[in-house]
N, C-alpha and C positions, 0 to 999 in steps of 0.2 A: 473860437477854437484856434490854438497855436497853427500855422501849417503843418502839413507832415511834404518833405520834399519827393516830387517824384523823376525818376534819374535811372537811366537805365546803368550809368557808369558810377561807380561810386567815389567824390572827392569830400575834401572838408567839411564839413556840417556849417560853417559859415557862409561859405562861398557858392554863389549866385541862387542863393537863399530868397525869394520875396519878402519886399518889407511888408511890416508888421504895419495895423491901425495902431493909432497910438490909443485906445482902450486895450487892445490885446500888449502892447508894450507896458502900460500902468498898469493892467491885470497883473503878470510876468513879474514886473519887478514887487508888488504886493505879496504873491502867492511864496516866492523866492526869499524875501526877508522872510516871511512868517513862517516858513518852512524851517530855515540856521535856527532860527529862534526857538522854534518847537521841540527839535531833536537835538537840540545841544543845550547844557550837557543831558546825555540819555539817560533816566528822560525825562518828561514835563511832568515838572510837579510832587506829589507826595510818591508816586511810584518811583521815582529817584531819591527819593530816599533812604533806602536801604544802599543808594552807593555812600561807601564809607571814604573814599578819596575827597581832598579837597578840590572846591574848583571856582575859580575868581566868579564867573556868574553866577552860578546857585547862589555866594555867599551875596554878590550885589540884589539877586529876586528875595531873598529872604529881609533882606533891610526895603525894600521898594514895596513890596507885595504889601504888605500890613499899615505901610503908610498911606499908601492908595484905598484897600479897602475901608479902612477907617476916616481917611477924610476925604476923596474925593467921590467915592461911593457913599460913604453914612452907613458903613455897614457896622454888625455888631457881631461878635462870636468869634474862635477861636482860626485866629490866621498862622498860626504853627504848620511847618510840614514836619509828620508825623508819618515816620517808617511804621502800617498797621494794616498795610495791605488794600486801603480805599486809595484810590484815582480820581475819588468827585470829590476830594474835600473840600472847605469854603477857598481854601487857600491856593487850591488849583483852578476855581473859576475867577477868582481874582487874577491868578498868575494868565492865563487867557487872555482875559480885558488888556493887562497892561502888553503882551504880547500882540495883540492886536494893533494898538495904540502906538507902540514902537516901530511896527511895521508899516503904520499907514503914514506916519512921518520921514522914516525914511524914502519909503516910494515918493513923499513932493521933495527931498532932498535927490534923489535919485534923479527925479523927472524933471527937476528944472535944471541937473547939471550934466545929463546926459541927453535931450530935448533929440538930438539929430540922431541919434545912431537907428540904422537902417532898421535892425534888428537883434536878438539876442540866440539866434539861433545856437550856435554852439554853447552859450553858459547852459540854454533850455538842455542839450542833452544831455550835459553834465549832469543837471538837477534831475533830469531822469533815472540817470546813472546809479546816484544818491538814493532816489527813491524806493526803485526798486531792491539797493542792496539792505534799508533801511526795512521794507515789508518782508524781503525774502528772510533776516533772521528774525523779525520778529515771529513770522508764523512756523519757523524750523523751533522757536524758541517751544510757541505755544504747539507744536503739534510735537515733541520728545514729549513734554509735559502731560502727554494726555497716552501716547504712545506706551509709556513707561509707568502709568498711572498715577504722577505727581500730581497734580492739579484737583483730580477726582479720587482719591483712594478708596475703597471700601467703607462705609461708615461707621464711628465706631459702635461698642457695644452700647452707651449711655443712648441713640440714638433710637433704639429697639422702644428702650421704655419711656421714652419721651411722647408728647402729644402732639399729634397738628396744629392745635391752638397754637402751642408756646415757642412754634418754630417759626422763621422767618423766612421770608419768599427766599432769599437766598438758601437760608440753611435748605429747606425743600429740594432745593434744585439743586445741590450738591449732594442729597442724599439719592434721588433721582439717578443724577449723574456716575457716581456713586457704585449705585445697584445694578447698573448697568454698562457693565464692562464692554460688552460688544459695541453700541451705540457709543461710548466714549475713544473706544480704538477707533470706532469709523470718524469721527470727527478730529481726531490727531489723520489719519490718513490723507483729509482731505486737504487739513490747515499745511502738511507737508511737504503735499503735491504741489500745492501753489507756491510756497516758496521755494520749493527746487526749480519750476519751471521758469519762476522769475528770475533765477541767475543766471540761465540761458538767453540772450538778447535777443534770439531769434523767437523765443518762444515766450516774451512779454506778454503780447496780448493775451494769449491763455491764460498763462498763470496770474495775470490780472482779472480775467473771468471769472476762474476757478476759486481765485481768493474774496475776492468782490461777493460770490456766490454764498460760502464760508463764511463771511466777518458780517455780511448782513444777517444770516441763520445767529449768530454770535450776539451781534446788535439787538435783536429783538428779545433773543434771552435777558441781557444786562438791563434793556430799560423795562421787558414784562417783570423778572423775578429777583429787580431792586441788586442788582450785581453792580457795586460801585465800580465798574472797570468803562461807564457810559461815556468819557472826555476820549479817553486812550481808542475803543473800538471807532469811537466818529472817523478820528481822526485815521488811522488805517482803513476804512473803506474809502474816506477821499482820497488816499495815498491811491488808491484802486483806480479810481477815477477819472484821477490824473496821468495814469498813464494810459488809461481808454481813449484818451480826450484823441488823439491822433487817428485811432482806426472808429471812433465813433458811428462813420458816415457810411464807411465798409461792413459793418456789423449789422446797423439798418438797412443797409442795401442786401446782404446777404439772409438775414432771420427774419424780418418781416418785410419787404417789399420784395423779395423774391427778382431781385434783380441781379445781373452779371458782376460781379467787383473784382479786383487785380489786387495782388498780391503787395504789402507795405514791404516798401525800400529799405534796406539796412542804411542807417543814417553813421558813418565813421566819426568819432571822434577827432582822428589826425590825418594829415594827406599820407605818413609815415605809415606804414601799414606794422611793422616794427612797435611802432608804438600802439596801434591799437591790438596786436598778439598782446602785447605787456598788459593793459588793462584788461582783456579775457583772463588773463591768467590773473591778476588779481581779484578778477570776480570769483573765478573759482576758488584761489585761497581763501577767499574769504566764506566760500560757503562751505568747504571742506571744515576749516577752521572753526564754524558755528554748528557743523554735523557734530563731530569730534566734544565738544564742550558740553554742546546741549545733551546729548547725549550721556556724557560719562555724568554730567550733573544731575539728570531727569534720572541717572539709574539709582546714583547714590539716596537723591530724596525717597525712590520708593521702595529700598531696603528700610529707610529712615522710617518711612511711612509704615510698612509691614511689619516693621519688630514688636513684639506684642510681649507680655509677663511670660512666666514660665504657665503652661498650661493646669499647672497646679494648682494654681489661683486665679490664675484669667477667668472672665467672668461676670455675669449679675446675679449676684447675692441675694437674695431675700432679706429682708431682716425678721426674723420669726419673733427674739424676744427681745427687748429694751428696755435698759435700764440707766437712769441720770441720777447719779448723786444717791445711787441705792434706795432710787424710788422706781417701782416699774411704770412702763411707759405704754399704757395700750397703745393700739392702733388707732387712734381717734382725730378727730377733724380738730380737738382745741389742741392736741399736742404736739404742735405746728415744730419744735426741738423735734421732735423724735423722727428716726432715719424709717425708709421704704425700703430703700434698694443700696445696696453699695457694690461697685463696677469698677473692677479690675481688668486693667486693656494694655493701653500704651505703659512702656517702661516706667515714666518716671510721672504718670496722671493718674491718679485716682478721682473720683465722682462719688457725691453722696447724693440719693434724692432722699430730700425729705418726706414727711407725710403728705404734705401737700400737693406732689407731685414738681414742685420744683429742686431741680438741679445744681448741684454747685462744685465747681471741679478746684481741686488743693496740686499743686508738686508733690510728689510721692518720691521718698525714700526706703525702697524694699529690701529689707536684708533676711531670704530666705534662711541660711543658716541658724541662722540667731532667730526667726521665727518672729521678727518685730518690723515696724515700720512707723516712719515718721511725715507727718505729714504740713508742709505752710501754705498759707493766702497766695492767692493766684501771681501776687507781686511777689513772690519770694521772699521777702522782709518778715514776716510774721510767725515764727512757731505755732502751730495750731493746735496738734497731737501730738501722742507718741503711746503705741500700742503693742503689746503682743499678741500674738493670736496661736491657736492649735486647730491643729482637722483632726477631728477624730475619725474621722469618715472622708473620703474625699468629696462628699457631698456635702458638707457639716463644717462651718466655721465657726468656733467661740471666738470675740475682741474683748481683750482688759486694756484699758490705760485711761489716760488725762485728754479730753477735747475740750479746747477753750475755757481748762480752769477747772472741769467738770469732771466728777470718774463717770467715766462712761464705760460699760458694756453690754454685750451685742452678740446673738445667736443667731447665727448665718445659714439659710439655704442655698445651696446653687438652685439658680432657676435651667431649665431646661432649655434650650436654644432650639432644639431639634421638634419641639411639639409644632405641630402649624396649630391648631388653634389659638396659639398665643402668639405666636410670629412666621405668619403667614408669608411677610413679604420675604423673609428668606430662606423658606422653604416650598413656595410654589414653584417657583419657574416659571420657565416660557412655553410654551404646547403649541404644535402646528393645532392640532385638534382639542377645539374649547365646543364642550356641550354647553356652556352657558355661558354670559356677560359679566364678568363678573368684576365689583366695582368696592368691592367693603376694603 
């Protein structure tokens, strides 16, 4: 464990500091490369990828990454970083190894040319500094996102008639997440709490409890229900950890050994007291600055998130009759062509399931007026249809047009949203008072 100083007057964070073992000074300088390394540029891996800015590292891991895994690992498979929303790709446990690698050479470059110095106290409370401004927006990021319901939105309607089978532990736990709005607010409140409290220096250790508490609830979700975000949560609850490391001793003395502990020193940055006001106040800009952003972003995604068709059409469809190439199409298990269901939701998605029960989502172009729509392959590259349709009824859809070459048409039911015998999970609710267990 680093020391923590204790001081009844407060000076420099260097000064008359006890030296360090030299394990805790190669730990120190270890944890502090691999740390710059980690979070620059923000951040590690394929989850930096969606930054669109150039930046001389990323382009130097991207030429080193794919060389190392392929020849000093023997690895096989795609070493691309890939803007798709995964954090475990092969390319980011690669990018790891060589981050690791880099750190553990600089620390004997470090340790043989730095051998004497007492210690590194004042860089440690820099890199504390760092840490916590680096946790505090990550969880301001992830708790707007959940606050405002970007992260977990509503599910959509294609979701209703889909199977358990055909879902994947993640989709599950997003629809989970999802259904349940309250339980998603309480988890944005909590990831919040901890990063506001983290910008307060005085109130470190909390909001390193609180978060620690948070991203481990977090961590177990990602590795039980397969959420590729498993490299990114590690590593912020060690971020956690690292700043426990200090009142460790105090936390065991106080929650399980029930014994007297005293109060952790405020450690200053500068003898200038001028100069650490000026760093308070840029902790704060900086968390005001990431309220502010995270915020007007997390609102906009879930307007984005909530825009739905015109209710005219919004919807799961039935498809009652089908017809290909002006042959009809029963409902039958060989006529694996022919549509189940068609689901009108999001603005520019449309979803057909086939008979088989599987799903396939096109880009939708809806032009109510004109009473037609067109629809391409999930790449955008491919014309697939082009249809008109009429409601005679507003329960009642006819489709005419061309899919994949084919004339196709198609006599539409709305299905009913509101039955619970069909869809239960959203129209039961929640009940203080349950006369039974109920598990279907």
């Amino acid at each position: 464990m680093i020391p923590q100083l204790q001081r009844d007057e407060a000076v420099a964070a260097s000064e008359s500091a006890p030296a360090w073992s030299t394990a805790t000074k190669i730990g120190f300088r270890f944890a502090f490369t691999y740390f710059l390394l980690y979070v620059y540029p923000y951040s590690v891996g394929s989850l930096g990828a969606f930054v669109t800015y150039n930046n001389p590292v990323r382009d130097m891991w991207h030429a080193v990454v794919p060389w190392v895994g392929s020849h000093v690992l023997h690895l096989t498979g795609d070493f691309a970083e890939v803007a798709n929303g995964s954090g475990d790709q092969l390319y980011d446990y690669v990018l790891l190894f060589c981050i690791a690698i880099v750190a553990a050479v600089a620390t004997i470059v470090w340790s043989a040319l730095d051998r004497k110095r007492k210690n590194y106290e004042q860089l440690y409370q820099w890199m504390r500094l760092f840490a916590r401004m680096v946790l505090a927006v990550a969880m301001i990021v992830y708790g707007t996102d959940k606050l405002w319901r970007m992260q977990f939105p509503a599910p959509p309607l294609a979701r209703y008639v889909d199977t358990f089978g055909r879902t994947s532990l993640t989709g599950l736990l997003w629809t989970m997440m999802g259904m349940s709005r309250a339980y998603t607010f309480f988890g944005g409140v909590g990831e919040m709490a901890g990063g506001l409290l983290l910008l307060v220096p005085r109130f470190t250790a909390l909001g390193a409890l609180v978060t620690g508490a948070v991203m481990t609830n977090v961590l177990m979700l990602n590795f039980c229900y397969d959420v590729p975000r498993k490299i990114y949560s590690i590593h912020l609850l060690a971020f956690c950890l690292f700043l426990l490391l200090p009142d460790m001793r105090r936390i065991a003395d106080f929650f399980l050994l029930n014994r007297t502990t005293q109060l952790s020193p405020q450690v200053p940055l500068f003898k200038d007291s001028r100069k650490n006001y000026g760093v308070w106040a840029l902790q704060a800009l900086i968390g005001v600055g990431a309220l502010i952003v995270c915020c007007t972003q997390a609102h906009k995604d879930q307007v984005k998130n909530e825009t739905r068709v015109s209710p005219v059409v919004r919807g799961i469809w039935f498809v009652d009759q089908f017809t290909m190439d002006d042959v009809p199409r029963p409902p039958l298990p060989a006529h694996t062509e022919r549509w189940q269901n068609v689901i009108f939701d999001a603005p520019k998605v449309l979803t057909i399931q086939a008979i088989g029960g599987v799903q396939t989502r096109y880009y939708l172009q809806l032009e109510m007026d004109r009473k037609r729509f067109t629809l391409w392959d999930p790449t955008g590259t491919h014309l697939n249809a082009n249809f008109t349709y009429e409601m005679p009824q507003p329960d009642r859809m006819s489709l005419d047009g061309q899919f994949d070459g084919r004339h196709v048409t198609a006599d539409l039911k709305r299905v009913d949203l509101s039955d619970p015998e069909q869809f239960l999970l959203i129209n039961r609710g929640t009940h203080w008072v349950n006369q039974s267990f109920q598990t279907r």
